[in-house]
FIZA-139039 format. One record per atom (N, C-alpha, C): residue in three letters; x, y, z. Coordinates in steps of 0.05 Angstrom, whole numbers, plus 5000, padded with zeros to 4 digits. Last residue first. Example, Ala and Ser with C-alpha at 12.3 -4.5 7.8 and 13.67 -1.06 7.14 Angstrom:
REM FIZA-139039
ser525749555142;ser527349795143;ser525850015157;ala526448865156;ala524649105156;ala526449345156;
//
This chain:
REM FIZA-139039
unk132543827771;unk131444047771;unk128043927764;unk136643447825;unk134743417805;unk133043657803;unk140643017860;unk140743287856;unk138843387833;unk139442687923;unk138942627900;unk138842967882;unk142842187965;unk142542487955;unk142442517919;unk141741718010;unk141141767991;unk142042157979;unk146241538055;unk143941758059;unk144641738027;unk147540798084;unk148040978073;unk145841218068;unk147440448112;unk144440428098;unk145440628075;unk154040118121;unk151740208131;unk149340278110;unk158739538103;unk156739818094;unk154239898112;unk163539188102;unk161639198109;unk159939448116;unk169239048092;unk167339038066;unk164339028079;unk173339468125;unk172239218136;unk169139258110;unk179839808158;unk177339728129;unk176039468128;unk183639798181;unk181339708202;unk178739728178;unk188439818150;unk187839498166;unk184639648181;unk185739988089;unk187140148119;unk185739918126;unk184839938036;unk187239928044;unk188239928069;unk179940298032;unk180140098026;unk183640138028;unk178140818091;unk180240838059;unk180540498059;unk172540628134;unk175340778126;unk176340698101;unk167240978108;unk167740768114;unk171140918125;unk160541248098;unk163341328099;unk163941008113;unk155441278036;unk156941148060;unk159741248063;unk150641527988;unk153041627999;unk153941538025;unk148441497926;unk148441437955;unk150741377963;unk147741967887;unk148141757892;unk147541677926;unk148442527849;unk146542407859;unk147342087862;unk151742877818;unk152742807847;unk151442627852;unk149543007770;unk150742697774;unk152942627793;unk147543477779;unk145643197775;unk147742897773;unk151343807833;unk150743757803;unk148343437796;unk151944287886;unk150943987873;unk149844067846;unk154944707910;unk154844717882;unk153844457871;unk157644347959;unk156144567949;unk157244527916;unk157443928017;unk157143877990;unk155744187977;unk161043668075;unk160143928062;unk159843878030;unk160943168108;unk161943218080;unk160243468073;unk163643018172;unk161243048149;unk163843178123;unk164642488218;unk166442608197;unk163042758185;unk165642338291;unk163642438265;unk165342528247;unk167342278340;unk166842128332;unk164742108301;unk166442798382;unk163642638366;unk164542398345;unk172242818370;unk171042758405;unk168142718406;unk172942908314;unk173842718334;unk172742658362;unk170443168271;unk170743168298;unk170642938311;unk172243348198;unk172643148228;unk172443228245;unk171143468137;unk171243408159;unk171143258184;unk170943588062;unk170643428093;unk172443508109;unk167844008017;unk169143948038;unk168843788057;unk166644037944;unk166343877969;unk168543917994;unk167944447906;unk166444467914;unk164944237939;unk173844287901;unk173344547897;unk169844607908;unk172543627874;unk175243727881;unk173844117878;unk170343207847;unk168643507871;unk170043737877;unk172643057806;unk170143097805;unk168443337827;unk176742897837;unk177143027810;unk174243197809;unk176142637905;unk176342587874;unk176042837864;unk180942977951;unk178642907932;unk178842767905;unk183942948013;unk183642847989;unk181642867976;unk185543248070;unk183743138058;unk184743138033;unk189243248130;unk189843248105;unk187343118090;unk188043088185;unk186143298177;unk186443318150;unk191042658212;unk192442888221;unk190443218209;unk189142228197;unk188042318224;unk189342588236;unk185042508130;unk186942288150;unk187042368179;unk179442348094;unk181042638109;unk182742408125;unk176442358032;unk177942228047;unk179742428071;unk171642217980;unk173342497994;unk174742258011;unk170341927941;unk170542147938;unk171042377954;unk171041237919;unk172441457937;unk171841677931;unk164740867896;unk168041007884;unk168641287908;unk162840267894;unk162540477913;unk165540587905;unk160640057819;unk162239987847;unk162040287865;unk154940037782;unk157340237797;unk158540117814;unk149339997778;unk151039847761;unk154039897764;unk147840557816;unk146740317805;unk148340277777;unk152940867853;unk150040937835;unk150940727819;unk155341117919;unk154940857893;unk151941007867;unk161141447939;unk158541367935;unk158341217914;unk164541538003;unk164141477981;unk161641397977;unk169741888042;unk166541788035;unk166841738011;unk173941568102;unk173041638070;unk170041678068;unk178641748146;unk175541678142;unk175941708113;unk184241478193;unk183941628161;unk180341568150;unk185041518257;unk184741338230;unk183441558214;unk184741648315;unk187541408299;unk186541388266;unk179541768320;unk181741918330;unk184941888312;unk175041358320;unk176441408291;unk179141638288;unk171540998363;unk173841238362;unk174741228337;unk165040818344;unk167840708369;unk169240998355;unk161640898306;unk160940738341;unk162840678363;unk161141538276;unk161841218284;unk161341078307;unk157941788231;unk156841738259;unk158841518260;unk157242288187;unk157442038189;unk159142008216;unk153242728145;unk154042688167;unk155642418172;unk154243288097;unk153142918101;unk154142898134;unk150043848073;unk152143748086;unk151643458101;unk148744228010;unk147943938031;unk150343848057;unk146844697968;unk148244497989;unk147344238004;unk145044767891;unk144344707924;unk145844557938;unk146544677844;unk146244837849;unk146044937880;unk139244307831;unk142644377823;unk143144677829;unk135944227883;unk137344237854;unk139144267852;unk135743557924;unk136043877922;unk136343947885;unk133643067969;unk132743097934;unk133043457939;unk138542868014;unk136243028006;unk136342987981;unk143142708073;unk142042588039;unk138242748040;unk143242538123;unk143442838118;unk143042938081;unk148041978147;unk145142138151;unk145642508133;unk150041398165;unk150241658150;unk148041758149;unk153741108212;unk152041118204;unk151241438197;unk158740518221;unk157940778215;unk155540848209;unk162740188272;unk160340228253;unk160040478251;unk168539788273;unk167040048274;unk164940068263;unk168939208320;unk168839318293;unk167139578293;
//
């Protein structure tokens, strides 16, 4: 089973970049990554997604100011985050896309990012 682990979450203003990192423990070469974030009383909601061919997806919400990425031979996806707004602020785990046979309801610590003037 793949593990992930996210790193690169800061308290920035608005206005300010961030770029997320996320670490897997086996090969993700074959497979479609997501990130997503939670904020309290919230289910964890999809906000980017890249497949194994590089085609990324966004939610609505970042769509223009978030980019992901992949390197494959690190076994790393990040999430380029510019133009953070205050209600980017959540915590932020990558997993693969709910739906994909190797999706597994089990979460890393996830990187906090908190966007606040």
């Amino acid at each position: 089973q793949v593990q992930f682990v996210e790193r690169g979450g800061d308290s920035v203003q608005p206005g300010w970049s961030l770029r997320l990192s996320c670490v897997a423990s086996g090969s993700i070469a074959q497979h479609p990554i997501a990130w997503y974030r939670h904020t309290p009383g919230n289910q964890r909601k999809l906000v980017a997604s890249i497949s194994s061919y590089e085609v990324a997806n966004y939610e609505v919400s970042v769509r223009g100011r978030f980019i992901i990425s992949r390197d494959n031979e690190k076994n790393t996806v990040h999430l380029q985050m510019n133009n953070l707004r205050p209600d980017d602020t959540a915590v932020y785990y990558c997993n693969f896309p709910r739906g994909w046979a190797a999706f597994r309801d089990n979460w890393g610590q996830g990187t906090q990012v908190t966007v606040s003037s």
